[in-house]
N, C-alpha and C positions, 0 to 999 in steps of 0.2 A: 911837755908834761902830759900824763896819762891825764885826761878831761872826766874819766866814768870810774876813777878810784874811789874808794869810801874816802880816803885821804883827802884827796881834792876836794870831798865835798865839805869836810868838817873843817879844811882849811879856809873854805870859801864861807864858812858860814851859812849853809843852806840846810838849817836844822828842820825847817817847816817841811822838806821833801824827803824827808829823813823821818821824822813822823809820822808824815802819812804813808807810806811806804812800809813801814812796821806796824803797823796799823792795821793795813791790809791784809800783810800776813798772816797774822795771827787771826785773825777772821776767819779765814779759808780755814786755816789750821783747825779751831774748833769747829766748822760747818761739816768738815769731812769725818772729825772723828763720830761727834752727835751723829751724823748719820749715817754710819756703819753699825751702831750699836742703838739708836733710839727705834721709837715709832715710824719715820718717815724711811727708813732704810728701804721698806717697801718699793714705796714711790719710786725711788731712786734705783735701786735694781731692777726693778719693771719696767723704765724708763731706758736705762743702759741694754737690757735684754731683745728690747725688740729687732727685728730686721728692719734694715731698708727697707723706703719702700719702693715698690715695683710700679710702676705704671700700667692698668688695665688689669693687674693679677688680684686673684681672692686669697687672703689667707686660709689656710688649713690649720682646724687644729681641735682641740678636743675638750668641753668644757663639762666637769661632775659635777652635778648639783650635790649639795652636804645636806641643804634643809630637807626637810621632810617635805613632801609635797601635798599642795591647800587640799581642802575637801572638797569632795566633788559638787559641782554645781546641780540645783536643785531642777529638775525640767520636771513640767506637767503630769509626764509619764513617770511616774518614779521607778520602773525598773527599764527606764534606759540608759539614763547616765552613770557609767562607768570611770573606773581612773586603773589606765594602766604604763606602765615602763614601757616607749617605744624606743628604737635605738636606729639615728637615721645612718645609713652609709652611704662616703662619698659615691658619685655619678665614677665611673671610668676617666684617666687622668685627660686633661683639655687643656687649652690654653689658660681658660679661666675656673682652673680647681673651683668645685664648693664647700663649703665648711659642714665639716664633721660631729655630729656634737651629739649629745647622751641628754635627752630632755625628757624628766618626769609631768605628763600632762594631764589633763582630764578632755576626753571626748566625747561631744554630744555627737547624738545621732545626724546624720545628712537632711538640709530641707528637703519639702518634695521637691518632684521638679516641676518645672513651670510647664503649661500647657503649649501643645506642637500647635503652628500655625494649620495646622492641615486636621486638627481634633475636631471633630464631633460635634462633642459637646459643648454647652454655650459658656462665652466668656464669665470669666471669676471676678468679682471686683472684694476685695478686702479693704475690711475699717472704713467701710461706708455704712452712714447710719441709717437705721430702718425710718421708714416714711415715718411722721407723725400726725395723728390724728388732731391730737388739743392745741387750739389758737395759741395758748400763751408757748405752750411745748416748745410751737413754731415761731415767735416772737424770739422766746431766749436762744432758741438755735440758732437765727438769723445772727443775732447780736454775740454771738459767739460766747453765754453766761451757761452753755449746757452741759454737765462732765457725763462723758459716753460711760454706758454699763457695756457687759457683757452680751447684751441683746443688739446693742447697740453695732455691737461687732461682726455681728454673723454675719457668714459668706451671701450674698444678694446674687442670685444668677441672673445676665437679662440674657435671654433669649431672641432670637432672632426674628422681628418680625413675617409676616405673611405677604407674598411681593403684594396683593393688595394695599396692602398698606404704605406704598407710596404717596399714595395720595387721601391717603385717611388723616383729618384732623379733629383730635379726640372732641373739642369742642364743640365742634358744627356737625358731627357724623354721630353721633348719641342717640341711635337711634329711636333706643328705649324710652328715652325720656322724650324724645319727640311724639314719639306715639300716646303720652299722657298727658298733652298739650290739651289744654282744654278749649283752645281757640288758635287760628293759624291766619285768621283774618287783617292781622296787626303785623306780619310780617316773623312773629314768633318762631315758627320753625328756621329761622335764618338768623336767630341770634343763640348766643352761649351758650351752652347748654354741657358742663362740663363732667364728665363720668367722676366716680370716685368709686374707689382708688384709681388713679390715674393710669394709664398700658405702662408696662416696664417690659419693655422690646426696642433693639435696635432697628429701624428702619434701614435699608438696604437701597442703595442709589437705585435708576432704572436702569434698564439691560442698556448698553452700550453709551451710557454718561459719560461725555466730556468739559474737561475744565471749562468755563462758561467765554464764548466772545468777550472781549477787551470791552469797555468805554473808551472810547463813544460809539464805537461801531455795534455795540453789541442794542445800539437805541433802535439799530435798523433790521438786525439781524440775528438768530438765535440757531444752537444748534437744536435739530428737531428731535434727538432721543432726547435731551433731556426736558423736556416738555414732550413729549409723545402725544399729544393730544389734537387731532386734525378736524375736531369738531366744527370749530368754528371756521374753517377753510370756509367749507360747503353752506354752513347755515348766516355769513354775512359777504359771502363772496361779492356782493352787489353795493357793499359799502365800504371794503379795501380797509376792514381791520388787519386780515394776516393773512397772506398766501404761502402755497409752499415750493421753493424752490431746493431742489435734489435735497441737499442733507439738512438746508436748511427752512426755519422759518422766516420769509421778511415781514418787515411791515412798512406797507406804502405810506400810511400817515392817513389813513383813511378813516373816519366814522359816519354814524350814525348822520348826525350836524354836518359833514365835513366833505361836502361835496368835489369840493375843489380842493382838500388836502389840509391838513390840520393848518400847517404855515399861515394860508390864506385864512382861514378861517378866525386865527389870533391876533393877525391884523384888525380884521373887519370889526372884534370887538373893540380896539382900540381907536379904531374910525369911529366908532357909532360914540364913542364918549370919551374925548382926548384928556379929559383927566383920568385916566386909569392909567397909561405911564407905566409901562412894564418894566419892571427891574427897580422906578423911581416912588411913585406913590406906590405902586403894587408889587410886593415881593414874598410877602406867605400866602397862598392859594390851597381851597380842599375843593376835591375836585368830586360831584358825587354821583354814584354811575356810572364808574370811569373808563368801564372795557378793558380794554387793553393798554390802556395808561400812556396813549400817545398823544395827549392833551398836556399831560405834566412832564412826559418826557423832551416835547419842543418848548417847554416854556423853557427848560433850563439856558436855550438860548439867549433869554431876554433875561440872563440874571433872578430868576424865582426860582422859588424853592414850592414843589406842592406835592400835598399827602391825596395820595388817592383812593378810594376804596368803593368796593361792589360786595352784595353778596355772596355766598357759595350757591347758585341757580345754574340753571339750563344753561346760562354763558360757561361752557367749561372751558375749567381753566383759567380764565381770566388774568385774575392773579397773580397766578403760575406766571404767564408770561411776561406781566409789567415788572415780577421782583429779577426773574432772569435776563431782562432788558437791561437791570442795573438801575430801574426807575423806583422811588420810594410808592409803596403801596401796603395795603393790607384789606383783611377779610372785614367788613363790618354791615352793615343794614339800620335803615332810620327805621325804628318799629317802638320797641315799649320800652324800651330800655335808654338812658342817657350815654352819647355817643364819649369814647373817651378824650375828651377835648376838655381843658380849662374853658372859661371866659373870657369873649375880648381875645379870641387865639390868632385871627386867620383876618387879611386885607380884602380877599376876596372870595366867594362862594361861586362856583360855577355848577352848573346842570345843563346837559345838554339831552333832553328827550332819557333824564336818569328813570322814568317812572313810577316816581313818588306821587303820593296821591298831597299836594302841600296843604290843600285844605281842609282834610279830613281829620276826622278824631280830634273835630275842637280846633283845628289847626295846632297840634302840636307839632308836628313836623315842622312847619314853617318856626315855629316860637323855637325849638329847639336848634334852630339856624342861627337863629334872631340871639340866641345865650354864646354862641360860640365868633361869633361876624363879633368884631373890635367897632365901635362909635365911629361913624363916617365908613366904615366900609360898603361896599357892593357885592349883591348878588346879583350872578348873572342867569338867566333861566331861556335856554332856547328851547322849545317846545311846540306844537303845534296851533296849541290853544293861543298863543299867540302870533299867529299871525293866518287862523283858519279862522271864518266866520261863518262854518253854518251855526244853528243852534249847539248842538252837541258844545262845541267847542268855545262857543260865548258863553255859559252857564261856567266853564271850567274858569273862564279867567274873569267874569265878574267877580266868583266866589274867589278868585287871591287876589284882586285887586281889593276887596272888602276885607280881606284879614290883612293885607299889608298896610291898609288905611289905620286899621286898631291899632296896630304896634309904631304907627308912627313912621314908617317906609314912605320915600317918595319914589315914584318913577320916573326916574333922574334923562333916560332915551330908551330909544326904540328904533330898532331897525329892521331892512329885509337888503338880503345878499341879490345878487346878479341871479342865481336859483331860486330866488322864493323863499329862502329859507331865514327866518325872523329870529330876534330875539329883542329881551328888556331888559335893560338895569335897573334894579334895585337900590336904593343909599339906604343905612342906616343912620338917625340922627346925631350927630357928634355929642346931643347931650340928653339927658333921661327927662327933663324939664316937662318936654311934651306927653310925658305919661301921665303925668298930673291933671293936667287940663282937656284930658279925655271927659265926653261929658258920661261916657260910663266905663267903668273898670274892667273891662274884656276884652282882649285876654288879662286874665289878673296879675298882678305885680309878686314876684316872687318871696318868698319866706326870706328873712335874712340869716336863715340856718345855712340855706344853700347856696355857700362862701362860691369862690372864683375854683379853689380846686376839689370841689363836693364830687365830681364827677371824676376824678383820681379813684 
């Protein structure tokens, strides 16, 4: 018997697949007619109409606009912007045709172009704001509450500094202001002193600059153009701060103190007073006077960390060469001004023959040691006055042994190297107690306006 008759089925009883079966057709039936004659007919012919598609090919084809085309965009210039009918045509036939099409636009003018590497004239910077004058100005710009005007916008030329200016920093080279100094006795001409308006010039590397020697190596060794400076070959050759070898500067480990070579010499403080423990009790060190910065750069041996710092003076360069050592340093002088240091900052104070007068002006020098040195720390002071006795040099060190008495300092040791060469530690008290029981108040007890970071 035929199994796929209508017969068979209605004989079988299989009316449910006979339903749905008819069902279906008549579905299609109206889906096809709706959409040869409704809204969707669209779809559905645009849909049948397309080509294959091709792998890698473009279509070609040709697209009219009907709407009327927008109005033209508003620019600055109002007789630039224009709106006209361009008509693109295809490139010549390729493998991968491009599409052809009729677009009504509006065309603004071209930007400028950007300036040639090889121009003249000095860099552009746009939408950078003009310097501001008023503190608060400069408050709400920091804090990001300031909405840029139009002034605000103007083109900023910076020009290219004068190669002098490599080693010009606006702060300490002011000359003008230096020259209105009314006293230079206190170390003045060697502290801030900042112009205003500030230079706006690029500085320009020195002639033949390379990227700087590695760490660690670069503790020993520097390239010599970029510090150019041979001053100090000749004016400490006898104390093995920095020699010059072919392209390079080294540095032996040599100072002033440092007969036998800084190494030895960082021992010899740790012999003179086995509680100082480098790396363990002692690990933040400011070193003052510090040349060439080969006192803080061997400490990092022993786990310390130390900030170094020397004036801008006759040592040229100094500086220069402990930041391209890779060693932490900076420009500063103990004179009138508070050093930028919290309270309580630093484990240990070192000088070695730094040339501060400690006892003069009141001893503020010393006292302004004494605000920065943490309770239980040491100052270490190698000098001549201590361990020279003719007069000259006993007047210098009764007089800091009498101000380190005031403040409550004990002189915790004292030594002299295999050269003769001496120093003393300093402790300060772990607690303020003993300032009380002075039986007079001098040096006097600070203002309690002048918090831990007044000197920020």
């Amino acid at each position: 018997m035929d199994t796929s008759s209508v017969q068979y089925l209605f004989k079988e009883r299989k009316f449910p697949f006979i339903f749905v079966l008819s069902l279906l057709l008549i579905t299609v039936t109206v889906f096809v007619f709706t959409a040869t004659t409704g809204p969707s007919s669209s779809i559905i012919s645009y849909y049948f109409q397309q080509p294959p598609l091709v792998r890698n090919a473009t279509v070609s084809k040709t697209i009219t606009q009907t709407q009327p085309p927008p109005p033209p965009l508003q620019s600055e210039d109002a007789a630039v912007s224009k709106t006209i009918t361009q008509t693109q045509t295809p490139p010549p036939p390729s493998e991968n045709p491009a599409v052809s099409k009729t677009v009504t636009q509006t065309e603004t003018p071209p930007p400028p172009p950007l300036p040639s590497d090889n121009a003249s004239v000095s860099t552009v910077v746009t939408n950078a704001p003009t310097p501001f004058t008023d503190k608060t100005a400069n408050d709400d710009y920091n804090s990001g509450n300031v909405t840029l005007g139009q002034s605000d916008l103007d083109l900023i030329k910076w020009n290219t500094c004068v190669p002098e200016a490599v080693d010009y920093i606006p702060c300490l080279d002011n000359y003008e202001a230096i020259k209105q100094l009314q006293s230079r006795k206190r170390m003045e001409k060697h502290e801030r002193h900042c112009p205003s308006p500030s230079p706006r010039c690029l500085v320009s590397l020195p002639y033949g600059y390379r990227l700087p020697v590695p760490w660690p190596k670069s503790r020993d060794m520097i390239w010599y153009n970029n510090v150019p400076h041979p001053k100090l070959v000749d004016y400490k050759k006898d104390q093995n701060w920095v020699r010059k070898s072919g392209d390079y500067f080294v540095f032996p480990g040599g100072g002033t103190q440092f007969k036998q070579g800084v190494t030895s010499y960082i021992d010899f403080i740790q012999q003179t007073l086995s509680t100082i423990e480098w790396g363990k009790h002692v690990r933040v060190v400011l070193d003052v006077g510090c040349g060439v910065a080969s006192f803080g750069g061997y400490l990092l041996d022993k786990d310390v960390i130390t900030m170094s710092f020397a004036p801008k003076d006759e040592h040229d360069a100094q500086i220069q060469f402990a930041l391209e050592r890779g060693i932490p340093a900076t420009l500063s002088v103990i004179g009138t001004q508070k050093l930028p240091f919290p309270d309580d900052a630093y484990d240990l104070i070192h000088c070695a023959r730094c040339r501060v007068h400690w006892y003069g002006d009141g001893g503020l020098p010393l006292i302004e040691m004494n605000r920065i040195l943490r309770p239980g720390g040491f100052f270490v002071w190698s000098a001549t006055p201590v361990y020279r006795h003719d007069e000259k040099h006993r007047n210098v060190w009764n007089a800091v042994v009498a101000l380190t008495e005031s403040m409550c300092w004990k002189a915790v040791a004292r030594g002299v190297d295999s050269n003769r060469i001496g120093l003393v530690v300093f402790q300060k008290p772990v607690s303020y107690s003993c300032y009380e029981k002075r039986k007079e108040n001098n040096p006097p007890l600070c203002d309690k306006k002048d918090g831990l970071n007044s000197s920020w």
